[in-house]
N, C-alpha and C positions, 0 to 999 in steps of 0.2 A: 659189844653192841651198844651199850648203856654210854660209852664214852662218846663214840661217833652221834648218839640222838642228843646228847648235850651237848656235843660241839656245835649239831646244828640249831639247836636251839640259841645258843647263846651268839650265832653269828646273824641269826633271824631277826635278836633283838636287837645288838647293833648295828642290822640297816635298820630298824624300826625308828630307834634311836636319831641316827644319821638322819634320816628324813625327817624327822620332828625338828632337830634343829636348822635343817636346811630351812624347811617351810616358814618356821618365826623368821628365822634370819634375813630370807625373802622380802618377807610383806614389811618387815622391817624398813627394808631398801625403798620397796616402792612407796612405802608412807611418804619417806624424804624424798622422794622424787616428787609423789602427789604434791604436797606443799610447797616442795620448792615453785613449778608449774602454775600452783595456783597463785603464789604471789605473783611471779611473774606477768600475769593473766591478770591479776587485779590491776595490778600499777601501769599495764598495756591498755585497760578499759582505763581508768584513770585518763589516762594522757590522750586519748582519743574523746573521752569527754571534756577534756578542757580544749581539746583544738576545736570539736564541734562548738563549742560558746564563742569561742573565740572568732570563727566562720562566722557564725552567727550573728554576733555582735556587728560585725564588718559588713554582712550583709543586709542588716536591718539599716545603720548607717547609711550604705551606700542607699537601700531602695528610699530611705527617708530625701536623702537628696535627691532621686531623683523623682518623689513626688514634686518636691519644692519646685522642682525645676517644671516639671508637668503643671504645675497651677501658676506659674507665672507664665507660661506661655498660654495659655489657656485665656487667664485674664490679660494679657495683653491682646489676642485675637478677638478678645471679648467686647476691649474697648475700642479695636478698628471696625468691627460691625459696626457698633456702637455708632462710631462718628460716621462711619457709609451711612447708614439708615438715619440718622439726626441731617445728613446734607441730602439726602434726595429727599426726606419728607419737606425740608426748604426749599428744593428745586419747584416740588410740587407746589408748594404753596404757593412761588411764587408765578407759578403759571396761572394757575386757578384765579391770583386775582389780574392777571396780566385778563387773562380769559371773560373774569368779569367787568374788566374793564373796556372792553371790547365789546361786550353785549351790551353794556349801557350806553356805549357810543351807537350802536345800532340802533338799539330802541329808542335812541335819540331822533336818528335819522328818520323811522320809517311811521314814526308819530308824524314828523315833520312833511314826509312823503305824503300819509293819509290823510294829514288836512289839505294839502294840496289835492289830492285826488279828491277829496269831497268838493272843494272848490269847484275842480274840472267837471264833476258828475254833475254837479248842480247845472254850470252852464250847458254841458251835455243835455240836458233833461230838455231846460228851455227852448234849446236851437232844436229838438227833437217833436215838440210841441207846436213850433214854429214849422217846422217840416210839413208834419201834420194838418196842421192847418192849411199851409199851401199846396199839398197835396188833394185834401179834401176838395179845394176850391177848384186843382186843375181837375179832378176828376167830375164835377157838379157840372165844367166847364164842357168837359168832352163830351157829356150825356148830351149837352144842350145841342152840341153841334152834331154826334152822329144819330143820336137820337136812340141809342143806346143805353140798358142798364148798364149796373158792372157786370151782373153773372150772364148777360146775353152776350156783353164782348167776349168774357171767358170763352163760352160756349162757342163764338164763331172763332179764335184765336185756338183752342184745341181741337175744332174740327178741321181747322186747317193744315194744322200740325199734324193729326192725326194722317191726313193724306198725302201728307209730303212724305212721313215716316214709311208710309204705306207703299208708295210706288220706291222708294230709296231700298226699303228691302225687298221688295219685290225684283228688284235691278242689281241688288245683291245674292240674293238667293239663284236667281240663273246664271249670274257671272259665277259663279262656285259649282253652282249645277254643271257648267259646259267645263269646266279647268277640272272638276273630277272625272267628268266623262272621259277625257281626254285623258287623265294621266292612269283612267283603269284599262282605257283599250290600250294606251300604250305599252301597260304593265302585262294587260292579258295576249296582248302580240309575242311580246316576251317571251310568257308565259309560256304558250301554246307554243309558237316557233321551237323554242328549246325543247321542250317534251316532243316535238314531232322531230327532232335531229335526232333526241337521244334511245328513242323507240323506234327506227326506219325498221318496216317488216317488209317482207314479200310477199305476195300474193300470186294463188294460183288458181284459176279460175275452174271451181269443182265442174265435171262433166257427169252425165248420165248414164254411160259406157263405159262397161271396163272390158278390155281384148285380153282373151285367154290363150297361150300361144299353145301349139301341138305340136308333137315330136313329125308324127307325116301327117297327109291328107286322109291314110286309113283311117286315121284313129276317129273323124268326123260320122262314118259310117258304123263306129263301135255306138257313138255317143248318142245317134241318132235311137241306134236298136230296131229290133226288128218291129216294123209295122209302126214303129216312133216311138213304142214304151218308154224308154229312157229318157228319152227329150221331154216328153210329156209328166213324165214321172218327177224329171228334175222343176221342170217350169212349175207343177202344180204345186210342191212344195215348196219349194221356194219365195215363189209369185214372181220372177223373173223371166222376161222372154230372152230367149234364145235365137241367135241370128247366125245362121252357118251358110253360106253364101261364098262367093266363086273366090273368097281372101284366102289364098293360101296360107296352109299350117297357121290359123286362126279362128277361135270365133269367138263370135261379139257378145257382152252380156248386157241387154239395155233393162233398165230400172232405175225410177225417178229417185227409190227409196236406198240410201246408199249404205246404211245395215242389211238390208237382204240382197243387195248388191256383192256385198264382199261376203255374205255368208257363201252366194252361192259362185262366187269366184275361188273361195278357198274348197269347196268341197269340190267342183270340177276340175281343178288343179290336183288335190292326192286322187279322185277314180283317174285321170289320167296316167299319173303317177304308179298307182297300182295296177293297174291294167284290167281288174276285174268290175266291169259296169254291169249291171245290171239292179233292177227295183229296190231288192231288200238291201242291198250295198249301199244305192245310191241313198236312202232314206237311213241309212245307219251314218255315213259320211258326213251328210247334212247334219243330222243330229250334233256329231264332233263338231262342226264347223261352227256351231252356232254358239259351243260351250267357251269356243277360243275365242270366240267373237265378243262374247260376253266378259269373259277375261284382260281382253285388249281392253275393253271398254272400262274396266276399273283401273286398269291399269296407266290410262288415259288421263281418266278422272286426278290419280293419284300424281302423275306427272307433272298435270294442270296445278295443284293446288300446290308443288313442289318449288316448279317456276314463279308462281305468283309471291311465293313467300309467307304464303297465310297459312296458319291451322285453327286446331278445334272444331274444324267443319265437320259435319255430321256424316258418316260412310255413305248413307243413304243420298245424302246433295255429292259426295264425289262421284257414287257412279253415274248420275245426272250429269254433272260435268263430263264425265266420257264418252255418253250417252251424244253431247254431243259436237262429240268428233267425226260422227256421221251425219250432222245436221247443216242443212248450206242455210244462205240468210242471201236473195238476189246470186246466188252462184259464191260467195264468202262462205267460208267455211265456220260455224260459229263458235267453236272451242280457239280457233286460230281468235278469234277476233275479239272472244271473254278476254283471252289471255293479254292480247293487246290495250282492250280497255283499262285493265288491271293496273299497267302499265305506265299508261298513261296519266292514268287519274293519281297513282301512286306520287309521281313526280310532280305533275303540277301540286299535290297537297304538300310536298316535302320543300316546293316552293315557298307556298303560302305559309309556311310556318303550321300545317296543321298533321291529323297522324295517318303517317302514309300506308301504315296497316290498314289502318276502317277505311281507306279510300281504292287499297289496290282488293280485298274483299270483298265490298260493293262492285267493284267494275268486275270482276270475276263472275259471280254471280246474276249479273243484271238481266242476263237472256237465260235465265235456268229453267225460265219456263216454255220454250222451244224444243225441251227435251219431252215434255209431256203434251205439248200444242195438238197433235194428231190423236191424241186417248182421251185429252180430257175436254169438254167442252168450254169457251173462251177466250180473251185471247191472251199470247204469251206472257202478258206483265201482270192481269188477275190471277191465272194460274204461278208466277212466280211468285206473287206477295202472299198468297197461301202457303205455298210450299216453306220459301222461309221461314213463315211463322209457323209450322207445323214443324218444322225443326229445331227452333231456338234461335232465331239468327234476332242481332239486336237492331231494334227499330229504326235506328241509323239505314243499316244497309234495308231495311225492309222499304222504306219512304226512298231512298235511293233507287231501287230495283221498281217500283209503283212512279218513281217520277221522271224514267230516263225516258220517255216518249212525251213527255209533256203532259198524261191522263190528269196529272196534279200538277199542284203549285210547287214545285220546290224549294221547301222551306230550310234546307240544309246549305250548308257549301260542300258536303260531300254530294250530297244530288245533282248539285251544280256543276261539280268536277266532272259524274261520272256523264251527265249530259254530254258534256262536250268533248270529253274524251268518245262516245258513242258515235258522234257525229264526225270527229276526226278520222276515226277507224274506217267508217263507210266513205269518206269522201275521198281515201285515197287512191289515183288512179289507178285504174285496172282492179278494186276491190270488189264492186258487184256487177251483176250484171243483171238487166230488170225483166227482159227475157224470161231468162230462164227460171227467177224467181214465181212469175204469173204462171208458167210453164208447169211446175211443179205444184204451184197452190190448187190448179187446178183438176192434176192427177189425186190431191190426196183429198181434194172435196168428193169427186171422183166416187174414191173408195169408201169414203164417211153416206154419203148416199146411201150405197149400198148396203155398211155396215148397220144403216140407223133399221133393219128391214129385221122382224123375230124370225128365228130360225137359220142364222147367216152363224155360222163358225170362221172363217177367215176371206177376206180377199184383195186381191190386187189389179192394181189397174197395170194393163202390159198393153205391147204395140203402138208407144207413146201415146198412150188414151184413147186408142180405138178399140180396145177390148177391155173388159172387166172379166175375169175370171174368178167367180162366187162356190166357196165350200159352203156347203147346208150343212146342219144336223140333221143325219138322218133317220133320227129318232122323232124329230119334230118335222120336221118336211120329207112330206109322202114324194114319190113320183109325180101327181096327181096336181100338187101344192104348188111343186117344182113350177108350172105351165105358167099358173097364177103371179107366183113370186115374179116370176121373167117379169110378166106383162108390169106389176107396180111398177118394179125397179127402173123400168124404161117408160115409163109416165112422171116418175119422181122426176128420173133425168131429164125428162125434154121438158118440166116446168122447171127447175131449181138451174139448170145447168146451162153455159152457154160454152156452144162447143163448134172447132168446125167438123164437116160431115158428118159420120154418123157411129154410133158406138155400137159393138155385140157385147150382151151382156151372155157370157156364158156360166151356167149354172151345172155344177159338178156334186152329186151323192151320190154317195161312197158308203159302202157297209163293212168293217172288220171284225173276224173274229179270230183271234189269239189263244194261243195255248201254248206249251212247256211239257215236251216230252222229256222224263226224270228217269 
């Protein structure tokens, strides 16, 4: 055992051994490497610093010459400025005295001009004093002979002139006066012609009848009712007379007022239509008829102001516009004939270069008050300039609508427009007819008569103004009242009214009472 731990021991210390000498033996090596390296490494910096001097040298050299070279080109640009600026400041100078030498030849001259001219002025003066004087003399001479001051010839030499100038424009001013007149009628021929080619309407000449047709001749005998209820019933509400007469499968509806005309043409067309006439039907029918009627009538309105091209109109002026589609003017229908105006005034202003809007508005509008002519007292152009200004209409069309009958001066060229579009519209053949205008003025004084009477709820003039048929309140007018009212109303009439033969005023109270079985 003891041999094998000394063998290992002693083999322990010969690697120990063995590595100690490797280890010196090693660094030994590397020392000579290290050194060898570092010389090498020295004598490489060495020779890298002598080429860098060496570069260096070469390149200070070089950059030395090429300053050299840089400051002689420099100072040779230096002294070609040099000599540019030494010759133009000699160019200059010698202008400058070229220059003054030129001025002192002038001031020469105009020294020499000035004495002359003083010369000239001087004899100037004298032959001006000499003038003077023989002036003075022709004038001492003229006094003597016309007997004349100076300021009295003035006075008659500009009195004269005065009226020479005086009748030369005066002979002026109407030669221009008659060559405008002339080239404005010419222009307003134009004018007019063309707006009347490019507006041709047609006209129909409104009547005061409308014919109802019937399926037979029974149904006359339905409409009649027993004992006349029906006819009567219809005619009272309404205010329409009723004409049934030997025309077959027809009857006639005559009424001057052509709103209750068609109210009561459409209500006896559906009792037709339904077959059931009688009072409560008939008065329910009517009722309908009058809603559609009113309906049309905005509708009217709405179309009107569709055609014309305007808006912002107030709802309230369109149903007045509709209002009157039922309104004739001489047998003209006068919605037909707003629209027409509109029309025309539109174009002549789109003529004249001005706005064809405010001119076809104004003409739209200009009879607006023929829709309230019969309610309001008036006449239709005070009642229209109220109205549009009660609705915001701008004083354009308000002085337009106050000036298209002439009441005023029109001070616009849309008043002007719409004048004559006004007078165009009615002067076309077959537009009115004066007849029937007087005809109806006189059925609806007629009825204003009667309405001006207290205690009158509604009435109408029928039988082409031989009857007036009067609803009372018969809360305010007795039976008794009733005898009395007749007799005014037909006193009023035969002082206010001129009529031929002779009118029945008939007076109708009526008592209802109403109720709702629930």
């Amino acid at each position: 055992m003891i041999p094998i731990i000394a063998a290992v021991l002693i083999a322990v210390a010969c690697a120990a051994l063995a590595g100690f000498l490797c280890f010196h033996a090693g660094s030994a090596h590397r020392k000579k490497v290290s050194e060898a390296t570092i010389g090498s490494a020295e004598e490489e910096a060495k020779r890298i610093v002598s080429e860098a001097i060496k570069t260096a040298e070469a390149k200070k050299k070089e950059t030395i010459l090429e300053g050299k070279d840089e400051i002689h080109r420099l100072r040779n640009e230096s002294e070609k400025e040099l000599n540019d600026r030494r010759k133009e400041v000699q160019r200059q100078e010698r202008r400058v005295q070229q220059k003054e030498e030129s001025l002192d030849k002038k001031l020469e001259s105009m020294e020499s001009k000035e004495e002359n001219l003083n010369n000239k002025l001087k004899k100037a003066e004298e032959r001006l004093a000499e003038a003077e004087a023989v002036k003075k003399s022709q004038f001492d001479m003229l006094e003597r002979i016309s007997g004349f001051t100076v300021e009295q010839a003035k006075d008659y030499l500009l009195k004269n002139l005065e009226n020479e100038l005086t009748h030369d424009k005066a002979v002026k001013l109407m030669e221009f006066e008659q060559q405008t007149r002339d080239e404005a009628e010419k222009s307003a021929r134009e004018i007019i012609s063309m707006a009347i080619q490019r507006c041709a309407a047609d006209h129909v000449a409104e009547a005061t009848i409308s014919v109802v047709p019937l399926p037979n001749d029974e149904m006359k005998g339905r409409i009649i009712g027993r004992e006349g209820r029906n006819i009567r019933a219809i005619e009272t509400m309404t205010g329409v007379d009723l004409i049934i007469d030997d025309t077959p499968e027809a009857i006639t509806l005559s009424c001057f007022e052509p709103v209750r005309r068609e109210v009561a043409r459409i209500a006896l067309e559906r009792l037709i239509s339904d077959g059931r006439i009688h009072p409560a039907r008939i008065e329910e029918t009517i009722e309908k008829a009058r809603r559609e009627v009113d309906a049309t009538i905005k509708q009217e309105g709405e179309r009107a102001v569709i055609a014309a091209g305007v808006n912002g109109i107030h709802p309230e002026l369109v149903k007045l516009l509709g209002r009157l589609r039922y309104r004739t003017s001489y047998g003209q229908n006068v919605l037909n004939h707003s629209l027409e105006v509109s029309f025309l005034a539109g174009i002549m202003a789109s003529e004249l270069g001005l706005d064809p809007t405010i001119a076809r508005r104004a003409g739209l509008l200009h009879d607006i008050g023929k829709a309230l002519d019969h309610e309001i007292e008036g006449s239709h152009v005070d009642i229209g300039v109220d109205v549009a200004r009660k609705y915001k209409e701008s004083e354009t069309v308000v002085h337009a609508i106050q000036a298209h009958h002439g009441d005023v001066e029109a001070k616009t060229v849309i008043a002007c427009l719409v004048q004559a579009a006004d007078a165009i519209s009615a002067a076309r053949p077959g537009a009115r007819r004066e007849n029937l205008e007087n005809y109806i003025k006189r059925l609806e004084k007629l009825e204003e008569v009667a309405s001006s009477f207290e205690g009158v709820d509604r009435c109408y003039a029928i039988q082409a103004g031989r009857e007036i048929r009067i609803m009372v309140k018969p809360e305010v007018i007795n039976d008794d009242k009733m005898v009395l009212l007749a007799r005014d109303i037909c006193a009023k009439i035969e002082s206010d009214l001129e009529y031929p033969g002779q009118i029945k005023v008939n007076i109708i109270r009526e008592s209802r009472a109403i109720e709702y079985a629930k």
